[in-house]
MARDRENDO-931717 format. One record per residue (C-alpha): residue number from 1; residue in three letters; x, y, z. Coordinates in Angstrom, 3 decimals. Layout:
N
+-----+-----+----------+----------+----------+
|   k |   r |       px |       py |       pz |
+-----+-----+----------+----------+----------+
| NUM | ala |        X |        Y |        Z |
...
+-----+-----+----------+----------+----------+
***
This chain:
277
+-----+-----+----------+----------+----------+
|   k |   r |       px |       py |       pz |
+-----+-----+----------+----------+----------+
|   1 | unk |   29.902 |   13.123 |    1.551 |
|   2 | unk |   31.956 |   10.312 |    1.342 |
|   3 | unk |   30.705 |    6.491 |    1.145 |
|   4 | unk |   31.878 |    3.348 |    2.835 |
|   5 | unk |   29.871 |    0.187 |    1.649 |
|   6 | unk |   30.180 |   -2.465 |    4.030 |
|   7 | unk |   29.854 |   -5.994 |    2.128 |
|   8 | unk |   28.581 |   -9.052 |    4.334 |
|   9 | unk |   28.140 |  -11.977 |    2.040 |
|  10 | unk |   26.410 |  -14.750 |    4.511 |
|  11 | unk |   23.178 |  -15.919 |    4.403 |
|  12 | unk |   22.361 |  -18.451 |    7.663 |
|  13 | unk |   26.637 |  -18.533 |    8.326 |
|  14 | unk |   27.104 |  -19.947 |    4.984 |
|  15 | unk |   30.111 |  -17.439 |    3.079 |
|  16 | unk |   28.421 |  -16.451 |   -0.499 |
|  17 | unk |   25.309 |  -19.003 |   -0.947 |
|  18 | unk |   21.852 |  -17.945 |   -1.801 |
|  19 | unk |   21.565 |  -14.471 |   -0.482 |
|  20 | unk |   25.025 |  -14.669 |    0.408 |
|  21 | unk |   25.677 |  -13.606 |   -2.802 |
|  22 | unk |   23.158 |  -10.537 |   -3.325 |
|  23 | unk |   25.799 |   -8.147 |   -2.028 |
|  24 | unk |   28.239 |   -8.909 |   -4.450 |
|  25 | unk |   25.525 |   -8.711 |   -7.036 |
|  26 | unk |   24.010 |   -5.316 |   -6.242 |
|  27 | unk |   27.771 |   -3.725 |   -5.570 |
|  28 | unk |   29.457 |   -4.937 |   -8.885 |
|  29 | unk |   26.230 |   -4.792 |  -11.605 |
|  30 | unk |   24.855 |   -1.191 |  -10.409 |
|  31 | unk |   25.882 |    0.271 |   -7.320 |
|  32 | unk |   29.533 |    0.899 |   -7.802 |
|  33 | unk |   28.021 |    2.095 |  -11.374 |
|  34 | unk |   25.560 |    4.034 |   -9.509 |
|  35 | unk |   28.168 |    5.600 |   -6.351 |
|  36 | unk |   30.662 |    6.969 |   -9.678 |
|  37 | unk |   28.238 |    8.492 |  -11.534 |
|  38 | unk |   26.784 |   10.423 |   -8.753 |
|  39 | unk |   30.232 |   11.687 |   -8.204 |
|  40 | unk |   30.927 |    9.972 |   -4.476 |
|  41 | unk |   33.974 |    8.971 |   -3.363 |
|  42 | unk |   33.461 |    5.282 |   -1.971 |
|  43 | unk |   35.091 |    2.780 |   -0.773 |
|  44 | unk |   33.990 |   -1.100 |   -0.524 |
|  45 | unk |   34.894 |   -3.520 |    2.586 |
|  46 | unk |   33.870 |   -6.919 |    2.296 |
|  47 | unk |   33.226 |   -8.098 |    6.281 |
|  48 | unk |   33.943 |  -11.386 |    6.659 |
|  49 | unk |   34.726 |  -13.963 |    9.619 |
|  50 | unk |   38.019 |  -15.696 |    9.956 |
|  51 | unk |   36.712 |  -18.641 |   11.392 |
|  52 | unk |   36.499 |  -22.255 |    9.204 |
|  53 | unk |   33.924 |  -24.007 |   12.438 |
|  54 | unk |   31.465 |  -21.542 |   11.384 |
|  55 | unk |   28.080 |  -21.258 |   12.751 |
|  56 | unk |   24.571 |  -20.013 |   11.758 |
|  57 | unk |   24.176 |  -18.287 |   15.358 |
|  58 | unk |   28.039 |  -17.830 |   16.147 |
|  59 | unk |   28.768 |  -16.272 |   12.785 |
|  60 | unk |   25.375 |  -14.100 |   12.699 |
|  61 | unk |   26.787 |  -12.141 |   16.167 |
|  62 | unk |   30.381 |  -12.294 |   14.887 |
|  63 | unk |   29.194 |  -10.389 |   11.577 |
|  64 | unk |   27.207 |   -7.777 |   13.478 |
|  65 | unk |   30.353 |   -6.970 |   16.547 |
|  66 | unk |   32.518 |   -6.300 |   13.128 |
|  67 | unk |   29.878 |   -4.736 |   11.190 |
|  68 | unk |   28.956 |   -2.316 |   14.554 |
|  69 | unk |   32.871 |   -1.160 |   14.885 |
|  70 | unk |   32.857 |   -0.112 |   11.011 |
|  71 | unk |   29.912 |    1.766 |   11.094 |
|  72 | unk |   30.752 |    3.533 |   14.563 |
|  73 | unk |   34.078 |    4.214 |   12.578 |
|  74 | unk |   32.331 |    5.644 |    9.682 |
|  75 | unk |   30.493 |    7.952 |   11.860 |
|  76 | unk |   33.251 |    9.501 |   13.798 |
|  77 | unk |   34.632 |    9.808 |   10.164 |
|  78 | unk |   31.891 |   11.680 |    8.628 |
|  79 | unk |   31.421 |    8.914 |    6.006 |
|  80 | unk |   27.614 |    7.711 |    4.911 |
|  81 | unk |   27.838 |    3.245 |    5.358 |
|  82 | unk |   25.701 |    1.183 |    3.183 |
|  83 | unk |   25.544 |   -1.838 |    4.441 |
|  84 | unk |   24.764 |   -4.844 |    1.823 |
|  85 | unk |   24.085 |   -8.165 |    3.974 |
|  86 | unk |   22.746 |  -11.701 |    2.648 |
|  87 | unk |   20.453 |  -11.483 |    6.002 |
|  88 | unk |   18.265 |   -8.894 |    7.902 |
|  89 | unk |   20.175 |   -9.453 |   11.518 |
|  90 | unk |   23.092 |   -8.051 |   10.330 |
|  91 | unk |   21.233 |   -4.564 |   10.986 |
|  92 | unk |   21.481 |   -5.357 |   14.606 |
|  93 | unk |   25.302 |   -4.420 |   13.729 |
|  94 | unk |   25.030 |   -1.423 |   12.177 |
|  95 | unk |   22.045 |   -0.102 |   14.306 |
|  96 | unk |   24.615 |   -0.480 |   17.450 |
|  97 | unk |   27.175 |    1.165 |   15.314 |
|  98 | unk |   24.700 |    4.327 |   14.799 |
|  99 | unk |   23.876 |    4.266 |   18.489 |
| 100 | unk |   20.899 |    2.155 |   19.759 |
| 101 | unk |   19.079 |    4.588 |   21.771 |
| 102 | unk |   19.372 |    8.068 |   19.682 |
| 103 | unk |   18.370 |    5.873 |   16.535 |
| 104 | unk |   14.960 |    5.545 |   14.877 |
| 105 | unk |   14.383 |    2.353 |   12.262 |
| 106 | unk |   12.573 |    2.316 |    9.435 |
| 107 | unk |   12.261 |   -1.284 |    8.456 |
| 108 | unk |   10.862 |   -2.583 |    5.004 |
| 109 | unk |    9.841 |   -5.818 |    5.010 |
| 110 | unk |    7.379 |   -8.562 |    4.307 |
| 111 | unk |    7.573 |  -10.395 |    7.115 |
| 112 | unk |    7.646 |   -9.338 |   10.802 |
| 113 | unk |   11.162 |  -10.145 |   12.035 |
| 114 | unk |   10.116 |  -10.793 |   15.661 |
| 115 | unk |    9.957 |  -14.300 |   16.451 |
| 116 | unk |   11.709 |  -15.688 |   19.162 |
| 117 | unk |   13.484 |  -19.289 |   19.997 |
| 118 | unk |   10.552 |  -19.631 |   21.796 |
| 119 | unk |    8.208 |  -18.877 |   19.463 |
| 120 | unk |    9.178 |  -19.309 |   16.042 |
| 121 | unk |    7.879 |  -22.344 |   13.947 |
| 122 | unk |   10.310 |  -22.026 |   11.403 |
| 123 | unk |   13.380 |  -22.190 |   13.311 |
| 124 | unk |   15.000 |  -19.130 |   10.749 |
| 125 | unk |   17.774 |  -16.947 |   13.093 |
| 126 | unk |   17.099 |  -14.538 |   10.090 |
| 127 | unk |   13.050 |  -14.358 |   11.314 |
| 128 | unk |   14.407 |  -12.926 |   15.090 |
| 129 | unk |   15.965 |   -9.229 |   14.105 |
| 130 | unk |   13.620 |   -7.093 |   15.392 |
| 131 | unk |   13.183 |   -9.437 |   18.477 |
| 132 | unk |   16.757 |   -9.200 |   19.219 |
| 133 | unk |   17.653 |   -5.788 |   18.813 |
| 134 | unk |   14.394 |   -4.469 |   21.001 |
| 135 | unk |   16.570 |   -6.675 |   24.002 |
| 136 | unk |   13.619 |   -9.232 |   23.713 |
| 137 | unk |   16.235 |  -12.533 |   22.767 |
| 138 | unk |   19.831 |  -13.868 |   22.430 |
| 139 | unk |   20.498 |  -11.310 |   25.221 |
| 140 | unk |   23.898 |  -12.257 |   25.901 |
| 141 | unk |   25.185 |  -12.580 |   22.743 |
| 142 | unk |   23.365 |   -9.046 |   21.792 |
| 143 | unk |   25.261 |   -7.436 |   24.467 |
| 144 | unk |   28.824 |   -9.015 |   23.216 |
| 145 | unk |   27.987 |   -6.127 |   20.012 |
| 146 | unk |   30.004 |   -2.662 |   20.496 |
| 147 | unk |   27.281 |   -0.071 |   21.304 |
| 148 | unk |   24.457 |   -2.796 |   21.404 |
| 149 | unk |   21.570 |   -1.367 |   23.335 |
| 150 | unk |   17.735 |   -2.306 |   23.266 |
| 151 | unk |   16.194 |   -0.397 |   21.109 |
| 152 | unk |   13.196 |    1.254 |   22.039 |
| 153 | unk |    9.486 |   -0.467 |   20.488 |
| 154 | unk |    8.117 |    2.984 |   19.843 |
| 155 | unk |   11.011 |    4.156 |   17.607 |
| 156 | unk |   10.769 |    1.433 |   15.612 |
| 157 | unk |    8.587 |    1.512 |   11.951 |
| 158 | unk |    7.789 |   -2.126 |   10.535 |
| 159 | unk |    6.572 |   -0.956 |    6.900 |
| 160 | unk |    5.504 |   -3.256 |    4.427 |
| 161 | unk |    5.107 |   -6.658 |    6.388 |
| 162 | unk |    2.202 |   -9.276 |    5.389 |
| 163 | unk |    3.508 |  -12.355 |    6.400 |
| 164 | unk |    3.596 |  -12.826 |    9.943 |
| 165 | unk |    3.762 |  -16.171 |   12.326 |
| 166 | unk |    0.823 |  -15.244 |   14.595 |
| 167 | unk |    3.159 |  -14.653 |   18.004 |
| 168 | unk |    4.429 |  -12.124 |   16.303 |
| 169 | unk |    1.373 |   -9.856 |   16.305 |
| 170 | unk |    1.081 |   -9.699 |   19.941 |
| 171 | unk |    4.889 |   -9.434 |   20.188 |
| 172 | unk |    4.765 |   -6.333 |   18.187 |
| 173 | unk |    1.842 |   -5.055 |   19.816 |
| 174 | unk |    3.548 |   -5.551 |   23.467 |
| 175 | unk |    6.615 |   -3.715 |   22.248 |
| 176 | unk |    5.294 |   -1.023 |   20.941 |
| 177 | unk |    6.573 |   -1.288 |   17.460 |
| 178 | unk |    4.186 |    0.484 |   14.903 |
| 179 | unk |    3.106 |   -1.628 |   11.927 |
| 180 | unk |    2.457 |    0.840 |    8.571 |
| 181 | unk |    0.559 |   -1.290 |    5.788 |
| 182 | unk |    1.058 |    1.891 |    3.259 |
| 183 | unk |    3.573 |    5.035 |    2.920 |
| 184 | unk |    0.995 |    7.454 |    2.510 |
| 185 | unk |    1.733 |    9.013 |    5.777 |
| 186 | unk |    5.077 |    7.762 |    6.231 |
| 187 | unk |    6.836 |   10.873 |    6.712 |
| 188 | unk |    4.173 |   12.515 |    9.335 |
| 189 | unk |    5.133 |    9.530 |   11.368 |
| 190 | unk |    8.749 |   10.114 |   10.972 |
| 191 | unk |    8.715 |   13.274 |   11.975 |
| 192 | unk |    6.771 |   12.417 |   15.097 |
| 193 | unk |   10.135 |   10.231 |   16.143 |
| 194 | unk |   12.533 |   12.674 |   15.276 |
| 195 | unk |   12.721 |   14.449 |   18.567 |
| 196 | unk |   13.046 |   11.466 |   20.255 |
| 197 | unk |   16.139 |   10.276 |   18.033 |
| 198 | unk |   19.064 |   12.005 |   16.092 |
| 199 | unk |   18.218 |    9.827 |   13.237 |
| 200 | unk |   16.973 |    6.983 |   11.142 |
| 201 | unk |   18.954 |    3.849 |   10.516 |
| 202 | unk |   16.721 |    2.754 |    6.669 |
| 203 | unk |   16.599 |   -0.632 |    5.967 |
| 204 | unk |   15.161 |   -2.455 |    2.957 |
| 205 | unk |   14.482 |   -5.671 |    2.638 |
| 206 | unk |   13.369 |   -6.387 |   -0.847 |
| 207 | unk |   10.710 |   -8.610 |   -0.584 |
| 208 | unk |    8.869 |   -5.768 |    0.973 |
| 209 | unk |    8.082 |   -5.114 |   -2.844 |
| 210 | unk |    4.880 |   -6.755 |   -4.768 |
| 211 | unk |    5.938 |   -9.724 |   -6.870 |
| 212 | unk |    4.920 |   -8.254 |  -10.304 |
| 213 | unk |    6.929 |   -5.369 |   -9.477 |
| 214 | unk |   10.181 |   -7.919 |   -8.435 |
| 215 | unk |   10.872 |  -10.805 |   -6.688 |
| 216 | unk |   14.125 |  -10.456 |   -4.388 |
| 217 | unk |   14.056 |  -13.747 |   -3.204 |
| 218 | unk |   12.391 |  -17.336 |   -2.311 |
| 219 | unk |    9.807 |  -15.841 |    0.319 |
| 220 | unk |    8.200 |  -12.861 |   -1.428 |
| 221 | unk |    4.727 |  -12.561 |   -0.692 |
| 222 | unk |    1.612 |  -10.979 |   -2.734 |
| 223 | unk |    0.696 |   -7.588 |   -1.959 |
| 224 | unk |    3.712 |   -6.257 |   -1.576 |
| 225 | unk |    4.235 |   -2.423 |   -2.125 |
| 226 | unk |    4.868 |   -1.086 |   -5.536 |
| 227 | unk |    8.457 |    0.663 |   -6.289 |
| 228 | unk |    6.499 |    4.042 |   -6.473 |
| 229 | unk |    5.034 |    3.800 |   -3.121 |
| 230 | unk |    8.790 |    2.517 |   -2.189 |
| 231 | unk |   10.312 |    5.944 |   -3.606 |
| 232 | unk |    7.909 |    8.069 |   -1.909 |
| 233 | unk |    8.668 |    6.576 |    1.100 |
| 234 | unk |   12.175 |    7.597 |    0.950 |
| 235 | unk |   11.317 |   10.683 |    0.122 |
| 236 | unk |    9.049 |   11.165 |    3.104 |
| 237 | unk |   11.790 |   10.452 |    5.394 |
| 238 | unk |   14.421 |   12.100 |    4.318 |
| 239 | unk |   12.162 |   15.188 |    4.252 |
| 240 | unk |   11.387 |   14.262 |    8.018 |
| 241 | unk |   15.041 |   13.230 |    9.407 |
| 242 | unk |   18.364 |   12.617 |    9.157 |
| 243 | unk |   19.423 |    9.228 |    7.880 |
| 244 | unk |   22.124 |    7.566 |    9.132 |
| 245 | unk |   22.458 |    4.432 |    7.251 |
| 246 | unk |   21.492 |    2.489 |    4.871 |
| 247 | unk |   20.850 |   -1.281 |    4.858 |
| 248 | unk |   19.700 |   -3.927 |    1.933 |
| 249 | unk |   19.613 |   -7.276 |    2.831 |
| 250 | unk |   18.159 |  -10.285 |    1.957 |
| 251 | unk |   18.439 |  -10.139 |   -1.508 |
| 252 | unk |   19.181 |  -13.674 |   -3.532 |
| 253 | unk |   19.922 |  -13.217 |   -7.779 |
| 254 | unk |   18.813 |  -16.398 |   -8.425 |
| 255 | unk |   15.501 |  -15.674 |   -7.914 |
| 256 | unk |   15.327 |  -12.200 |   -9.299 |
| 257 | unk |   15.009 |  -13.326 |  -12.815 |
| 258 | unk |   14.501 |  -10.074 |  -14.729 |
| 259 | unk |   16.301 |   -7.627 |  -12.417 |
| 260 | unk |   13.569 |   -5.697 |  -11.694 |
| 261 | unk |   14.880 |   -6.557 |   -7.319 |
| 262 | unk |   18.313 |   -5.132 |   -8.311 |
| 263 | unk |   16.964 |   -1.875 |  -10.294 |
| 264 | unk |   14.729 |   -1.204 |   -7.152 |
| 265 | unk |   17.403 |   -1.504 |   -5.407 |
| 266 | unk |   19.495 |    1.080 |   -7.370 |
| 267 | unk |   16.155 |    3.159 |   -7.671 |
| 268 | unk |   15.778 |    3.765 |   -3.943 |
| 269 | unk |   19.742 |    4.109 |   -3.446 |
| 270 | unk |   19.847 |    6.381 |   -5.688 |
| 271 | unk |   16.962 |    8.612 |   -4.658 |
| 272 | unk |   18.240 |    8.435 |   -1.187 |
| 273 | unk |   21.724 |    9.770 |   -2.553 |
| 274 | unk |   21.086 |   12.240 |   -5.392 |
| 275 | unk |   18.750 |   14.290 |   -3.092 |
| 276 | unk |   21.493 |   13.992 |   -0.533 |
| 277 | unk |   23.857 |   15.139 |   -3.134 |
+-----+-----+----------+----------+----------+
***
């Protein structure tokens, strides 16, 4: 299997600042490490937009219509894309790029994802992910993405998330998304999707882990999951389905003062590829 890592160093439209520099990071201090030793033949693309009147929301769907056409390539191509992003909404990209419908997400994270411009307090595009790519916001510039389709509530897992604005309970219940606190049974639930889908897109936000295991960036909660639980999650699915991408986002070295964020990173990477090796 070859490897195509797709680079997108933005975080809010702004080109390499805060966790628009965690991609960089985790490619050049481990994963290209990582990719050679395991004996994969990769290739790195940094996306990028060639626009200098950047912004936040114009750049965040600009990212994700590039982002969708190099995944969709990497499928027809038989390569496996890893998609390194400063924020979460770049999936939107690369879940169009696997297909919308015939995809199943599993989504670590600590926060919910689905507020709306109607309903968020914070005002954070990044907070809206799961809102936009269940067809549920920012409709019309959703549908400007190559393959963009709403994605179904009910093959969506939300694993990991304790920090939630309070719309975003009922928005999750109304859509059918299921919330998992643990990973215990992680793969049963997987495996309930799978005939409903030809695959799961992964995606790992790494504040989804506790604190005193590592701290991935500025808004990492207590009670996070431990990097065990995190590795026998992956190991769940991938006994369950097919994945057919993989996503880390949100990650910001300034605040991950030990590297413990970056090593989980590598840890679940590399659990996901050696078995598939």
């Amino acid at each position: 299997m070859n490897i195509r890592v797709l680079t997108v160093p933005y975080d809010s439209g702004h080109y390499r600042a805060r966790m628009g520099c965690g991609p960089d990071r985790l490619f050049e201090f481990g994963l290209k490490q990582l990719l050679t030793r395991l004996g994969y033949i990769f290739i790195r693309e940094e996306i990028t937009v060639p626009d200098s009147h950047s912004a936040e929301i114009k750049t965040a769907f600009a990212l994700c219509r590039i982002v969708a056409d190099r995944v969709r390539a990497c499928q027809s191509e038989g390569c496996f894309p890893i998609v390194l992003s400063g924020n979460c909404n770049v999936a939107i990209g690369t879940i169009s790029g696997c297909w919308c419908q015939n995809t199943g997400v599993a989504w670590f994270d600590a926060h919910g994802e689905s507020t709306t411009p109607d309903t968020t307090t914070s005002g954070f595009l990044d907070g809206m992910g799961i809102s936009i790519f269940t067809g549920q916001c920012w409709g019309t510039l959703a549908r400007s993405i190559p393959g963009f389709s709403a994605v179904p509530g009910g093959h969506i897992l939300l694993v990991g998330a304790r920090d939630l604005e309070s719309a975003e309970f009922a928005f999750l219940n109304q859509t059918g998304v299921t919330r998992v606190s643990g990973t215990e049974h992680l793969g049963s639930l997987v495996a309930s999707l799978s005939p409903q889908v030809d695959g799961f897109y992964l995606h790992f936000d790494l504040d989804v882990l506790d604190p005193t295991q590592a701290v991935a960036n500025q808004w990492t909660p207590p009670g996070g999951l431990t990097l065990e639980a995190l590795e026998d999650a992956v190991r769940g699915i991938q006994s369950a389905a097919r994945i057919k991408a993989l996503g880390i986002a949100a990650y910001d070295p300034e605040a991950d003062h030990h590297g413990r964020a970056l090593d989980a990173a590598l840890s679940v990477t590399g659990l996901l590829l050696g078995a598939a090796s």
